[in-house]
N, C-alpha and C positions, 0 to 999 in steps of 0.2 A: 577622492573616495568619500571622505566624509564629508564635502558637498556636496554629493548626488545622494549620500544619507539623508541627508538634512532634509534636501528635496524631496526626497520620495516620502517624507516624515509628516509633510502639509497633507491637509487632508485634500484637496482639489486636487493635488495632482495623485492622489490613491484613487480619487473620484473616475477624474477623466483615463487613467490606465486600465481600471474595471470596464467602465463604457466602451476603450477600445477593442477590449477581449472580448465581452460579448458582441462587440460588433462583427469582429472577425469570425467569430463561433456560426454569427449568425451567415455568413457569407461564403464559409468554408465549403459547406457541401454543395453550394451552387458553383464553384469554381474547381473542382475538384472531378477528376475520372471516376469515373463506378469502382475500382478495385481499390482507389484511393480510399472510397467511404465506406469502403466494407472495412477496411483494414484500422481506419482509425475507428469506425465505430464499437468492432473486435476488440482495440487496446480500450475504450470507454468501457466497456463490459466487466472483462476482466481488473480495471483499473477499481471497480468499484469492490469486487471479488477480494484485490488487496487490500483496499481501504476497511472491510471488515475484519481481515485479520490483522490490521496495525489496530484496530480499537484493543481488540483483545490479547495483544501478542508485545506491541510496541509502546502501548500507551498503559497498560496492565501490566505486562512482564508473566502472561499467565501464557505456558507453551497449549498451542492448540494445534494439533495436525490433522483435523474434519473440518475446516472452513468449507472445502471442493463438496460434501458432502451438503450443505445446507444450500450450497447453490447450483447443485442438480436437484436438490428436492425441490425448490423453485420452478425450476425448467418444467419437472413433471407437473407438478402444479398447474404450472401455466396450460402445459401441452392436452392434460387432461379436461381445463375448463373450456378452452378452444372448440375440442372435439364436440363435447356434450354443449356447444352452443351455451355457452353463459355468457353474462354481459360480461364486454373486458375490462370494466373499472372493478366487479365486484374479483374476476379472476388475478388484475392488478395486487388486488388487495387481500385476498388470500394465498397469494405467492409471497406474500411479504408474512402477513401471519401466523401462518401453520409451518414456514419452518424455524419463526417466532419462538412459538410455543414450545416444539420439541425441542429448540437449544434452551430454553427456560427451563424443563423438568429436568433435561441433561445436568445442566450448571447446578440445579438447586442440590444434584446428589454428588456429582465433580467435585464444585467450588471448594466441599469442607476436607478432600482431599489435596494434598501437595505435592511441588515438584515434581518428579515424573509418574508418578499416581495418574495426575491430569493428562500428564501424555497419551498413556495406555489407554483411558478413558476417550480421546478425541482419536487415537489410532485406528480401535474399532467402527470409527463409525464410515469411514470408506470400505474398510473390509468386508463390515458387515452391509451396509448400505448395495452394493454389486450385485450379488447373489441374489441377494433379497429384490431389488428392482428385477433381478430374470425370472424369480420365481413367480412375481404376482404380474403376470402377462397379460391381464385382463386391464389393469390400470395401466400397466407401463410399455406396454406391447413386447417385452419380454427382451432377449437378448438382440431382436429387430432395431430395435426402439420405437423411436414414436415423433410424427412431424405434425406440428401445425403452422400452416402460414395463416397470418392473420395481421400483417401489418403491412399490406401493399396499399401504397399511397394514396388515399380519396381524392376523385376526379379535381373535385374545387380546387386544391392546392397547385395544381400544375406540375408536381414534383415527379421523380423519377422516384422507386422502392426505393432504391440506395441511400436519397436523399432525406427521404421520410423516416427511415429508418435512423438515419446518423440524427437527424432532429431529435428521436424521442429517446437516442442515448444521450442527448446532450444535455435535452432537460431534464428527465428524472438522474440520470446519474449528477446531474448539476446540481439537483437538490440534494441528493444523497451527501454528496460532497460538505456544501452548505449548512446542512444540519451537523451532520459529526465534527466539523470545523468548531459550528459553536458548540457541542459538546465537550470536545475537550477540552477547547478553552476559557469554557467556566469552572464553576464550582465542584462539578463530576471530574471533569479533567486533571483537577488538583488534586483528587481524592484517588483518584487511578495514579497520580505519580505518587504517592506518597503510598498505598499500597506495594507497586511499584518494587519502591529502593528498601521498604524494611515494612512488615504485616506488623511486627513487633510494635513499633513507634507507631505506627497508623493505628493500632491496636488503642495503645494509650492518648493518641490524641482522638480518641475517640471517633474513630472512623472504621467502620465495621469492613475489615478487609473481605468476610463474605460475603457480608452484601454488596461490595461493590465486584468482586470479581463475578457474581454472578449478572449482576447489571450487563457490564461490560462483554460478558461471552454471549446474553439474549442481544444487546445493541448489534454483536457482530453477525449473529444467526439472522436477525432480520435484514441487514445491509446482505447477506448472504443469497437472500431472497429476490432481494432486489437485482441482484447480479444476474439470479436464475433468469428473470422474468425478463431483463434485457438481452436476456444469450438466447432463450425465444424469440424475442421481435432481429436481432440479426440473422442469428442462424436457421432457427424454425425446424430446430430437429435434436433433440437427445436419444441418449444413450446410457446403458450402465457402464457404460467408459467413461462418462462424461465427469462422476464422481468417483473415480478410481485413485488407488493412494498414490499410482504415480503421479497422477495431475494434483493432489494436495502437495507434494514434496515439492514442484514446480513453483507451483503458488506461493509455499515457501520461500524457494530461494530467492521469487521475483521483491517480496516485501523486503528482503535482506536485502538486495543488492539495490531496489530503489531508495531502501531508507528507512528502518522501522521507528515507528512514532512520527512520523512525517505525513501530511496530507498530500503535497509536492511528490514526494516517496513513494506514495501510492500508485499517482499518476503514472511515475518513470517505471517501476514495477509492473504495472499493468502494459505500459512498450515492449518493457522485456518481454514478458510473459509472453506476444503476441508475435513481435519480433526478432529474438533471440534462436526459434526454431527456422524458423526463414530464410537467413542470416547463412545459420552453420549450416545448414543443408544445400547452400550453394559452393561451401567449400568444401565438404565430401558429406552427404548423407550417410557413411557408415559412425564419422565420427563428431555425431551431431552431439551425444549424453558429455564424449568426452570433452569437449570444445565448450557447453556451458557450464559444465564440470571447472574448468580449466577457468571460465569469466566469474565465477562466484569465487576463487581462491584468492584471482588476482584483486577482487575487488575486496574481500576481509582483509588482507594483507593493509593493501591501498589506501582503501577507506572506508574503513569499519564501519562510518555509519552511514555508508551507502552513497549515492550519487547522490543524492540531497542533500550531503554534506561539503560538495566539493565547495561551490562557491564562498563557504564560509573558511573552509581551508585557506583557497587563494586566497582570500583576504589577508587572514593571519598571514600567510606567506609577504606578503607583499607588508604588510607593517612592522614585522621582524627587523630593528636597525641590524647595519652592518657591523659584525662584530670587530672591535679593535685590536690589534698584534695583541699577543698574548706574552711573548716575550720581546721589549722594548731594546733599541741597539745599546752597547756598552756608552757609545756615544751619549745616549740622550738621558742616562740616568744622570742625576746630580750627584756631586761629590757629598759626602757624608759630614756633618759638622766636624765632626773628630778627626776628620782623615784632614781638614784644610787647617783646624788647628795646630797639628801638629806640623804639618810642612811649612809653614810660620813661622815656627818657637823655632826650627831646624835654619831657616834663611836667616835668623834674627840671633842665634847662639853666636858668639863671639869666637 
């Protein structure tokens, strides 16, 4: 084990395991069924959906329950620039921006709020987000929703939709990835854990726990966005379900059970999310809620900090020596000085 540590530790061989991954990434949706690459593309969507709420949730420790909420504003975003024919780099980028902004004024009046304060504050925004998307029918097409397709594969490439589509989740959600990776792993990063375990101590080490949790909740509103605008290019249709509280509790659970604070975490979270319903619903569709009910308990019990923790688990497991008898036979104790002194003086008494 701590040879293949070592190994994976050179940087040539982290080199050439990356080049494999993207090679594969890059091979996958040419070798893969149609229902294959909707389905992975689906978990890429959603995966990213997680990963905005482990910036703010996992890597902050700031409870947020409106994630679903900034990545249906996304979708409408997109679904709206589609319609009125706009270019799609500029609608790209204002599905990332505007629900940017709104998680930035949110946070700036959230942030200086605490503990469940902040809950209450992110609860409303699927609640009120529903209603509000049915009521303005003009932009959102009402409780109908609203489709745009706009991502079927250009002639030149050869590709099948399905194919083209998993392409453009793999590369912007690949970037999404890649930037928040190096986010947290720098100097932000540090300053969210340290937030994090005590606002107190962050306080006096001079690390403004507002200003970073409101950082942290805009990072997660635009990764949010990002989500949106990829659940467009797969699905190419929302709805005010689509930000409903029950899909944030989901969202939820999948960050819990893939891993919070984990980028890996995110990924398997984003499986869940996509897979989990699929799953239970081939072994009785009435008791789909209770059966992931049933996999989120087994997994806090299990392993609290999610399936991205197992592998580190097994490890410990396996370097754990074998503990030794606890009590030793009468046999194998040694006689006690005093005890061989005395039956001695007793063989030697005259």
């Amino acid at each position: 084990m701590a040879s293949s540590a070592s190994l994976f530790s050179r940087r040539w061989v982290r080199v050439v395991v990356v080049l494999a991954v993207i090679a594969l990434l890059l091979l996958l949706p040419l070798m893969l069924p149609e229902f294959a690459n909707q389905t992975i593309a689906r978990i890429g969507v959603f995966a990213v959906a997680v990963l905005g709420l482990n910036v703010v949730m996992g890597y902050t420790g700031q409870v947020s329950l409106g994630q679903i909420f900034f990545v249906g504003l996304g979708a409408y975003v997109t679904a709206y620039g589609v319609q009125n024919d706009w270019n799609i780099a500029l609608v790209f980028v204002l599905s990332i921006l505007i629900p940017g902004v709104v998680g930035l004024v949110i946070a700036l009046a959230a942030a200086r709020l605490g503990g469940l304060a902040i809950a209450m504050v992110t609860i409303a925004l699927p609640i009120v987000g529903v209603p509000l998307a049915k009521r303005l029918s003009d932009l959102t097409g009402g409780s109908q929703g609203v489709s745009a397709r706009f991502t079927d594969a250009p002639e030149w490439t050869g590709l099948y939709d399905d194919q083209w589509q998993l392409y453009l989740v793999i590369i912007i959600g690949g970037i999404a990835f890649l930037l928040t990776r190096n986010l947290v792993r720098g100097k932000y990063g540090r300053a969210f854990a340290i937030v994090k375990d005590n606002e107190a101590v962050a306080a006096a080490m001079g690390v403004s726990p507002y200003r970073y949790k409101v950082l942290a909740f805009t990072v997660a509103s635009l990764i949010g966005g990002v989500s949106g605008f990829l659940y467009m290019v797969v699905v190419q249709y929302t709805s005010p379900e689509t930000m409903s509280f029950g899909h944030s509790i989901q969202l939820l659970a999948a960050m819990v059970i893939g891993g919070a604070g984990s980028i890996i975490g995110s990924l398997l979270g984003g499986a869940y999310y996509v897979l989990a319903p699929q799953l239970t619903n081939l072994v009785d569709p009435n008791l789909t809620a209770v059966l992931q009910g049933a996999l989120l308990l087994v997994v806090l019990f299990v392993l609290p900090g999610g399936l991205a923790s197992l592998p580190a688990r097994l490890r410990r497991m396996r370097r754990r020596p074998d503990r030794a008898p606890s009590h030793p036979s009468s046999g194998d104790l040694p006689a006690s000085p005093g005890t061989e002194g005395t039956t001695t003086e007793r063989q030697n008494h005259p």
